[in-house]
C-alpha positions in Angstrom: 0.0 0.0 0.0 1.2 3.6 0.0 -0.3 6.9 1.6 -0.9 9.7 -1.0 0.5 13.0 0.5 -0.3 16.5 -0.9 2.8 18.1 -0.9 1.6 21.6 -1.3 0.0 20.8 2.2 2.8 18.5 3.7 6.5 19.3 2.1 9.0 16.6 2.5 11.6 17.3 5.2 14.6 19.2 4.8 16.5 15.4 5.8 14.1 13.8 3.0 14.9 15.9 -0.2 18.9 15.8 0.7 18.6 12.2 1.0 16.7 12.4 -2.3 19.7 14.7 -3.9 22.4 12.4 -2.5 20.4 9.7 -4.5 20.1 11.8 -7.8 23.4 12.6 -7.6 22.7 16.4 -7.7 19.8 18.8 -6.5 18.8 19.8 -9.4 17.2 16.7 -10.0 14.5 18.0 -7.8 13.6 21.0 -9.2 10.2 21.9 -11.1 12.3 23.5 -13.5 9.2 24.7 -15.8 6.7 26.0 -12.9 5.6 29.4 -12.3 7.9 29.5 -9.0 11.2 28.4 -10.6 10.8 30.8 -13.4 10.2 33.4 -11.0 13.3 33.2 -8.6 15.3 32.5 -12.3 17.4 30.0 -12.7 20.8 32.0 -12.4 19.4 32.8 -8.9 18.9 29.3 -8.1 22.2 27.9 -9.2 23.9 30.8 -6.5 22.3 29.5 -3.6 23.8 27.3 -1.3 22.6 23.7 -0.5 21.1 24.7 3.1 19.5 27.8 1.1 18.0 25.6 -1.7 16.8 22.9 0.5 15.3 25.4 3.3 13.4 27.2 0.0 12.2 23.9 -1.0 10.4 23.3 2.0 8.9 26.6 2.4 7.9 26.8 -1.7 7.2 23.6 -2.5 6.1 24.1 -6.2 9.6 24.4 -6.5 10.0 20.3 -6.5 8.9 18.1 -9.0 6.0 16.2 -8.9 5.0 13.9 -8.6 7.7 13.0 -5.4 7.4 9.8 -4.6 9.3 8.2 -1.0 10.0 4.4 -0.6 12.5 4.7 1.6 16.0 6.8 1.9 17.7 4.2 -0.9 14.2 4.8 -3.5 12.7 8.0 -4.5 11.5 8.9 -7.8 10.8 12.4 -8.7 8.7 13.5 -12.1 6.9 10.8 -13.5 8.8 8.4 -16.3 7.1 4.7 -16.6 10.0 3.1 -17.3 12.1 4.2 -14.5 8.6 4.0 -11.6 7.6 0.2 -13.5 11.2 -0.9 -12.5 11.3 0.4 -8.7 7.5 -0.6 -7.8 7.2 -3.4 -10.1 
């Protein structure tokens, strides 16, 4: 089973989306690069801010991670949605 979590309402923890980064392999994997937010702050902006900054704006503002975010566990996140990749993690 699995609990469906609006993150608009509930934002992942600051621990969650830097164990999701570490897993990526970088931040930017997270980000809803073509919202309204994003384009707002500007991606030049984005890129100067420090991890801490980044992840502390992503909890406040989060439009600015892709959905959907799904958590299986620290090892197993998947962020935007791609068959493929979500078939071969929950399948």
């Amino acid at each position: 089973g699995f609990e469906l979590i609006d993150i608009l309402k509930l934002p992942p923890s600051k621990e969650m989306l830097i164990s999701a980064a570490e897993l990526y392999g970088d931040r930017k994997y997270l980000l809803n690069t073509s919202g309204v937010m994003y384009r707002s702050i500007g991606s030049e902006n984005v890129k100067k801010m420090t991890d801490n900054e980044l992840f502390e704006k992503l909890c406040i503002e989060p439009r600015l991670i892709k959905r959907p975010f799904l958590y299986k566990s620290n090892k197993c996140f998947l962020l935007g949605f791609k068959e493929d990749k979500w078939a071969e993690k929950l399948l």
